[in-house]
C-alpha positions in Angstrom: -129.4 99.1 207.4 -131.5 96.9 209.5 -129.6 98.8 212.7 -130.4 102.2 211.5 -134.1 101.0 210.9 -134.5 99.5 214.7 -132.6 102.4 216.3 -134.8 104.9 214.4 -138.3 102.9 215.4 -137.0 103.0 218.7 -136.4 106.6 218.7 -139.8 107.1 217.7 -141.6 105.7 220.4 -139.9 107.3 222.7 -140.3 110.5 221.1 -144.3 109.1 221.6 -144.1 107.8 225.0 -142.5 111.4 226.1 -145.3 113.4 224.3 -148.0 111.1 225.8 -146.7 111.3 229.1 -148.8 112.8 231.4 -147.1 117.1 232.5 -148.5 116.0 236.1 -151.0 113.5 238.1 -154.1 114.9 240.3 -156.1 112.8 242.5 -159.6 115.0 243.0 -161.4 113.2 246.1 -165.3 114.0 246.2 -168.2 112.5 248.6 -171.9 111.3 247.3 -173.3 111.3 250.7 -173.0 115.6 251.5 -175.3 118.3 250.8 -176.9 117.7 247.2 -175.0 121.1 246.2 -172.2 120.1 247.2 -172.4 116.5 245.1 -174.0 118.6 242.3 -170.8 120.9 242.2 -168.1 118.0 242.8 -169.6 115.9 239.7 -169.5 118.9 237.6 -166.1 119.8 238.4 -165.3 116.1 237.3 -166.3 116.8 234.0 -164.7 120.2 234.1 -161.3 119.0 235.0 -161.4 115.6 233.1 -161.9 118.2 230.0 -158.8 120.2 231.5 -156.5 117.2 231.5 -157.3 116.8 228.0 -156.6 120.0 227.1 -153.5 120.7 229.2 -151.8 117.0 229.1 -152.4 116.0 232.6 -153.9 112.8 234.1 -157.0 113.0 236.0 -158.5 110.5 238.5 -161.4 110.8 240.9 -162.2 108.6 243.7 -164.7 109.2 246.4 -163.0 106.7 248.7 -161.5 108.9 251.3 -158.7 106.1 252.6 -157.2 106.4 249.2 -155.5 109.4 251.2 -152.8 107.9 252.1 -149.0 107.6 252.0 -149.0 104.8 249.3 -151.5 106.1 247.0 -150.5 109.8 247.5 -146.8 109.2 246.2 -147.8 108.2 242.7 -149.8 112.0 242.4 -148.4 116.0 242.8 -151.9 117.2 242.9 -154.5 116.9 245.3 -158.2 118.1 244.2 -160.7 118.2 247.7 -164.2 119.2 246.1 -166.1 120.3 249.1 -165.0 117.2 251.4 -162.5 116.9 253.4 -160.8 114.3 255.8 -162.7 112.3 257.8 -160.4 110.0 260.1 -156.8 110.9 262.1 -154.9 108.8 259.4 -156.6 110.4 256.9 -155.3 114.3 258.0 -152.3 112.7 259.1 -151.3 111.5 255.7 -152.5 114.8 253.8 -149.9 116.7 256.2 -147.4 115.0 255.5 -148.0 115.1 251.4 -147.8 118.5 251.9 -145.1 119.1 254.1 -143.5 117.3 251.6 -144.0 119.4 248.2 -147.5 117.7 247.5 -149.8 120.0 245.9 -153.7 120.7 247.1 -156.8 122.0 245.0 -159.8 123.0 247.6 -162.9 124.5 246.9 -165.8 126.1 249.3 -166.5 123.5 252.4 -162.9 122.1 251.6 -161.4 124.8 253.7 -164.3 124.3 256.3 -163.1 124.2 260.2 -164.4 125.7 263.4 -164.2 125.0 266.9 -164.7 121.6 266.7 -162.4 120.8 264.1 -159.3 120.0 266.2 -157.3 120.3 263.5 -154.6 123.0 264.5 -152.5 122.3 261.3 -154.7 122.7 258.9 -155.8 126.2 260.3 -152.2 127.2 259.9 -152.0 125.5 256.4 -155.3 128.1 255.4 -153.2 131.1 256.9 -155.2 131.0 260.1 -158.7 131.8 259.1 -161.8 130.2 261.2 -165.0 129.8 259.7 -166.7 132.7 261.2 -169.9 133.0 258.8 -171.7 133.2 255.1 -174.8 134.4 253.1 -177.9 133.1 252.2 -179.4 132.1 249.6 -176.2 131.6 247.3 -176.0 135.2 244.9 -173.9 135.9 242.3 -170.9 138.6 243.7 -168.7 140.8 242.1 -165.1 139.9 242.8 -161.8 141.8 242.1 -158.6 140.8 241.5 -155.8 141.3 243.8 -153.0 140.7 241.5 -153.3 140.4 238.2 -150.0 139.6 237.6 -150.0 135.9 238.7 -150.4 132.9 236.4 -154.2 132.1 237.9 -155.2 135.7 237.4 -153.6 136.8 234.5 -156.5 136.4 232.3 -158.7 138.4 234.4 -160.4 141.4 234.4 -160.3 143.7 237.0 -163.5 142.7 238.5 -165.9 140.1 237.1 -169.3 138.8 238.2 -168.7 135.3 240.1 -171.7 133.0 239.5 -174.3 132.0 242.6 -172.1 130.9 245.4 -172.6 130.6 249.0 -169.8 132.9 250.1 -167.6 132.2 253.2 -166.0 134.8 255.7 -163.2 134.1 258.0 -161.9 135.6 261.1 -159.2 136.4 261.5 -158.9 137.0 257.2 -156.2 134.9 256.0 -154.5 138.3 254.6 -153.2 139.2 258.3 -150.9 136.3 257.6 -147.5 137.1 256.3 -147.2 133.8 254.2 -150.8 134.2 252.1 -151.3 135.8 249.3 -155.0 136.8 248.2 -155.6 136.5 244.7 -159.2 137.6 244.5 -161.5 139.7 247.3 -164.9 139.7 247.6 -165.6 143.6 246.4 -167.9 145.7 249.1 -170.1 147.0 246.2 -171.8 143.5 247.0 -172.6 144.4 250.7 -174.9 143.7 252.3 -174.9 140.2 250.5 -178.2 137.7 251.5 -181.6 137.6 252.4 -181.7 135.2 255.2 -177.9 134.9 256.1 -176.4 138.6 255.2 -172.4 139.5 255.0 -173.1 143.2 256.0 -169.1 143.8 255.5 -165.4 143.3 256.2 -162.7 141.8 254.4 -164.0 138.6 252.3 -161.0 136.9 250.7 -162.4 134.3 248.3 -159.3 133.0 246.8 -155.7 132.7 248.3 -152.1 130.7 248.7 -150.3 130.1 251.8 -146.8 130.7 249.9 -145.1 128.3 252.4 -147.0 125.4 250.5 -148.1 124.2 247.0 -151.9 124.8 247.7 -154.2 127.0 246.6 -158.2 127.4 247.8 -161.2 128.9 246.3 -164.5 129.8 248.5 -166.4 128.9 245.0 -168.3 125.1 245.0 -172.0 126.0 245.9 -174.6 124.3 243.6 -175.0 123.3 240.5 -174.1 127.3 238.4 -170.1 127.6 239.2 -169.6 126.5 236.3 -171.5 128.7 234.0 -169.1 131.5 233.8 -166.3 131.2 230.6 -164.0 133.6 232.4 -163.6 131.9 235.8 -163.5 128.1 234.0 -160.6 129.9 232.8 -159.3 131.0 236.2 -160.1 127.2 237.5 -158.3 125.6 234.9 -155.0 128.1 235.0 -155.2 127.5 238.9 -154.5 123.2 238.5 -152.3 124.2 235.9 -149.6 127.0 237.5 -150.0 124.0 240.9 -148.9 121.4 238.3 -145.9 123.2 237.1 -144.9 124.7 240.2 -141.7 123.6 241.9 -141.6 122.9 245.3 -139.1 126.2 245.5 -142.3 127.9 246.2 -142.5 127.1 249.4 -139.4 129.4 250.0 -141.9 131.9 249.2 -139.3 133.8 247.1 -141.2 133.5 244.1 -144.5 134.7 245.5 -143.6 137.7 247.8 
């Protein structure tokens, strides 16, 4: 009887520990030295996320020490968060490429995707789908975006258009949608042009959310200030986006699943 008893108590924590474990494990670097609209967005989306992990049953941990991008520390996560940083030394990019080259999985929002002539980082232009920094608005407005397609698991619970909350909006030349290998899940809509006051986007294709189906990665243009996260229908978007990168197999990088 005494068996039956142990083997059952035994079975029961591990029916705990397997319910507690964590679905997946993102490491979400930020920096407390940028732009204050860019700090102001990264320690919100802290908060955001840390509630999301909750929620969804995944384990959350942010650092703003850029060196913990590296081999060692990377292997222990399948999620990478950049909010509006990036990497700073050769070791640094070099370890990120090879995460994701790998299967890792990335997160970046507005100045993550940031690159321009002197960048020098010919990898990471391809790993965006080729788009350059080419330009943006000013002061950050609100824009209405539209969904591309509504079929996928971070748009699925959007309407065809909604109204995006203040954000500095990016364009990129060439668009990342010339690329055979992205797929643009939301566009910036032209009932918005001309966006700004000081900078204006007078037109042209805007992507402001995409995936380079060769990878695990996905990138939003939002990140701007402190009101990104003021808007109950794209929280929703943000948190399905760390979720369908969380639960997506590495297979996706066959692009069979996404073409």
């Amino acid at each position: 009887m005494r068996r039956v008893l142990q083997l059952a108590a035994l079975a029961a924590l591990s029916i705990t520990a397997f319910a507690q474990s964590p679905k997946f494990r993102v490491l979400a670097f930020y920096s407390d030295t940028v732009e204050h609209d860019h700090v102001e967005f990264a320690h919100q989306a802290i908060r955001f996320y840390e509630g999301a992990a909750k929620h969804d049953g995944f384990e959350f941990t942010p650092t703003n020490d850029w060196n913990d991008l590296n081999q060692k520390k990377l292997a222990d996560y399948q999620i990478v968060l950049w909010l509006d940083d990036f990497p700073h030394t050769p070791q640094q990019r070099a370890a990120f490429e090879q995460y994701m080259e790998n299967g890792g999985g990335w997160l970046g929002f507005h100045i993550a995707a940031y690159n321009d002539k002197n960048t020098q980082w010919p990898w990471f232009v391809r790993f965006l789908g080729g788009g350059v920094f080419y330009g943006n608005n000013w002061p950050p407005l609100p824009a209405t975006l539209t969904v591309d397609h509504p079929e996928h698991p971070v748009t699925r619970h959007l309407p065809a258009n909604f109204l995006s909350p203040a954000n500095e909006w990016y364009i990129w030349k060439p668009s990342p949608r010339e690329n055979k290998d992205v797929k643009v899940l939301l566009t910036l809509a032209s009932s918005n042009y001309p966006l700004g006051m000081k900078d204006i986007l007078r037109g042209g294709d805007l992507p402001v959310m995409w995936t380079n189906t060769r990878y695990r990665m996905l990138y939003m243009n939002m990140g701007h200030g402190d009101k990104i996260f003021t808007s109950d229908i794209q929280n929703r978007m943000m948190e399905d986006a760390i979720v369908w990168i969380g639960q997506t197999k590495n297979a996706i990088r066959n692009a069979s699943l996404e073409k």
